[in-house]
N, C-alpha and C positions, 0 to 999 in steps of 0.2 A: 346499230342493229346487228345483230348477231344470234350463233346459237349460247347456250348455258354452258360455256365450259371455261374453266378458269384455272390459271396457271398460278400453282400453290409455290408456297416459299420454300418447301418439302423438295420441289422439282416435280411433284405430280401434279396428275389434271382433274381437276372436283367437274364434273359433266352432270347436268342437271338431266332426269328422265321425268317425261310426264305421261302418265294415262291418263283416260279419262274422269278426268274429277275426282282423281286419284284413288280410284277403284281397280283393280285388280283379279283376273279372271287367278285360277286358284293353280291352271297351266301357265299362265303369265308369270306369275310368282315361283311357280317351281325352275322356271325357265331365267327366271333372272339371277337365282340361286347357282344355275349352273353356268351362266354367263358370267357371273362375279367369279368363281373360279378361273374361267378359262381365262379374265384376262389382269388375272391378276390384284382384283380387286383389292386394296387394302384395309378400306373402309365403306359403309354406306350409313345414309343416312337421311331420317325421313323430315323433311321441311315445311315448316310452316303453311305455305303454299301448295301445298299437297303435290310435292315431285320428291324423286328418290334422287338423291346423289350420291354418286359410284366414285371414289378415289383411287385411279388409277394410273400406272405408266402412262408416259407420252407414245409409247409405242406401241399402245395398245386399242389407238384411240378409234381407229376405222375398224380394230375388229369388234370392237365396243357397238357402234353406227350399226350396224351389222347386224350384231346381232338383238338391235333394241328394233329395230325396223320388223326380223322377222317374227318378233313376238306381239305386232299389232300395237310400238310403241313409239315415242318417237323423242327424240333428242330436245331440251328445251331452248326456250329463247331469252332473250337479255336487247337490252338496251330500248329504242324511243319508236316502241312497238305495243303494241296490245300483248299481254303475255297470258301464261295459260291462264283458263278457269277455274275459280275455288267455289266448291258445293259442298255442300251440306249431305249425307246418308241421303235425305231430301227424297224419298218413298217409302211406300207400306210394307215393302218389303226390309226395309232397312232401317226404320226410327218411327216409331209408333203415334210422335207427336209430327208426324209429317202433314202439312195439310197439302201438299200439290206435288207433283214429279217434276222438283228440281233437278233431281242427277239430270235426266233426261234434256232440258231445257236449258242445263250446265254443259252439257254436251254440244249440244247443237249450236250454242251460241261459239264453243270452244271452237269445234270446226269452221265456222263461219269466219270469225274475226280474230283468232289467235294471229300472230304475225303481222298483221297488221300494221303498216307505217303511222305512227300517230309523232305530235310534236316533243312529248315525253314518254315514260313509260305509263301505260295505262293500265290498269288492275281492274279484273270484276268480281264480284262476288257474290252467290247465290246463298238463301236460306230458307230453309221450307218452314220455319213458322217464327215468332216472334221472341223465342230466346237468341238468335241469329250466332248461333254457333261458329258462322265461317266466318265473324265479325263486317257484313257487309256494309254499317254507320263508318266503316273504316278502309271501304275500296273508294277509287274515282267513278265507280256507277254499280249500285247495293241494288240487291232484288230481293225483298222479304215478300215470301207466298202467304196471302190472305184467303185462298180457299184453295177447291181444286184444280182450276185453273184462270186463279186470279192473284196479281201483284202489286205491291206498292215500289218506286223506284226513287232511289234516293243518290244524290249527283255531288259528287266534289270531295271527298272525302280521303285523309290520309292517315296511315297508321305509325308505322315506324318511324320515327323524326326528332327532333328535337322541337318540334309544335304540333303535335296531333290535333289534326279538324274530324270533325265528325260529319258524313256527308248529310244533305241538306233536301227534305222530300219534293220531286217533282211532276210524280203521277200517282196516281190509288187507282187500285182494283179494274187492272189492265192487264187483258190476257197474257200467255204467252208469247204467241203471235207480237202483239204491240212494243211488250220487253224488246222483244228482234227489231222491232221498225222504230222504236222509240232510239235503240243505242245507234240507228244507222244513220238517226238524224242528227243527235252527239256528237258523231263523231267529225262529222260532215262539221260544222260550227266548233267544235275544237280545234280541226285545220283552218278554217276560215279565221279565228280571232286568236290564238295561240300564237305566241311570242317564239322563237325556238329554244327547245328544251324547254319551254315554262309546263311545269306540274296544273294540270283542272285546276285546282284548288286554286291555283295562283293565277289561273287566268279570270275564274270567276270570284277573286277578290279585286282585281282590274277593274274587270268589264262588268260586273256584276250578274247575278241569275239570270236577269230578264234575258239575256238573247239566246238563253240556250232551253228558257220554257216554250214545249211545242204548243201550235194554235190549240185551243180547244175542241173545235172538230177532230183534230189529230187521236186526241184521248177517246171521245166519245166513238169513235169508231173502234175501236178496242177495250172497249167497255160490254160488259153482257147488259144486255141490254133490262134489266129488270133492275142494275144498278145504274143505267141512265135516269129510269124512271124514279126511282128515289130522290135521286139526287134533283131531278125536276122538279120532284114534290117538296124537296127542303125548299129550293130556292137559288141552287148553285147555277 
């Protein structure tokens, strides 16, 4: 566990920066424009994961700290933690085919659980509608938005690898709220049954799904309730 910053064969430091949900206030960005100068920045570069990294001296690195903190930003993380959140535009104000306020939910979750000690590194990722632009079939726990404040949640999933799995559905049309208590329960049973350093993925090819689906009360209580009734009236 650590933070994002890594010692180049160059002699400089690549330092990972994240906002939220890698959005960017428009003073943020002017501010990091003047930040890359003061400390010398050689390069940046915007990542996958929606964090910027800055290529910089090694002795530039705490005034780097510095001044990513007073821009409301903050330095990223690495290693066998929960790392930041990847969202989608994910509102009406930002992508037209958004059906819920991900950024928002992308956030909250980010503040909540970034940093996080887990047994590997854990990755999440939000999508506000069914094209899943932030590839969430391809985090260790995917939120695709099915209304405006409903989810589907999909568990175990890896992208980058020489075996990409695609994660595997464990709840529908579950509020916000329940995403937050659904992943607290996750994660809870990731430390409990997790190997060290084994990847979700690899623990729930082990151990299989069943002990990380929550009871079913769990869900129904995080269900709008007009979708419990439905789902009565099927049969489920």
């Amino acid at each position: 566990m650590g933070d994002a910053i890594f010692k180049q064969r160059s002699g400089y430091l690549g330092v990972g920066i994240v906002a939220k949900c890698g959005v960017l206030t428009s003073a943020q960005l002017a501010g990091l424009g003047e930040l890359a100068r003061n400390v010398d920045c050689q390069y940046c570069k915007l990542t996958t994961r929606q964090t910027l990294i800055f290529v910089i001296p090694e002795t530039k690195l705490e005034d780097l700290r510095a001044g990513v903190a007073a821009l409301g930003l903050r330095v990223g993380v690495f290693g066998e933690i929960v790392r930041n959140v990847k969202a989608c535009a994910g509102n009406k104000d930002l992508c037209q085919r958004s059906l819920s306020d991900v950024f928002e939910l992308g956030g909250e979750l980010q503040d909540r659980f970034m940093n996080r000690p887990t047994p590997c590194d854990f990755k999440i990722a939000l999508a506000g509608c069914h094209r899943g632009c932030t590839d969430p079939l391809c985090a260790d726990y995917g939120i695709i938005a099915t209304g405006s404040d409903t989810y589907n949640v999909y568990l175990g999933g890896r992208g980058g690898s020489r075996k990409p799995i695609h994660a595997r559905p464990i709840a529908t049309c579950i509020t916000g709220e329940g995403v937050i208590n659904l992943l607290t329960f996750i994660l809870e049973r990731y430390d409990a049954l997790a190997e060290p350093r084994e990847r979700l993925c690899n623990t729930i090819a082990r151990v299989g799904l069943e002990p990380f689906l929550p009871p079913e009360d769990f869900l129904t209580r995080y269900r709008p309730p007009e979708e419990n009734d439905f789902l009565a009236f099927a049969g489920f």
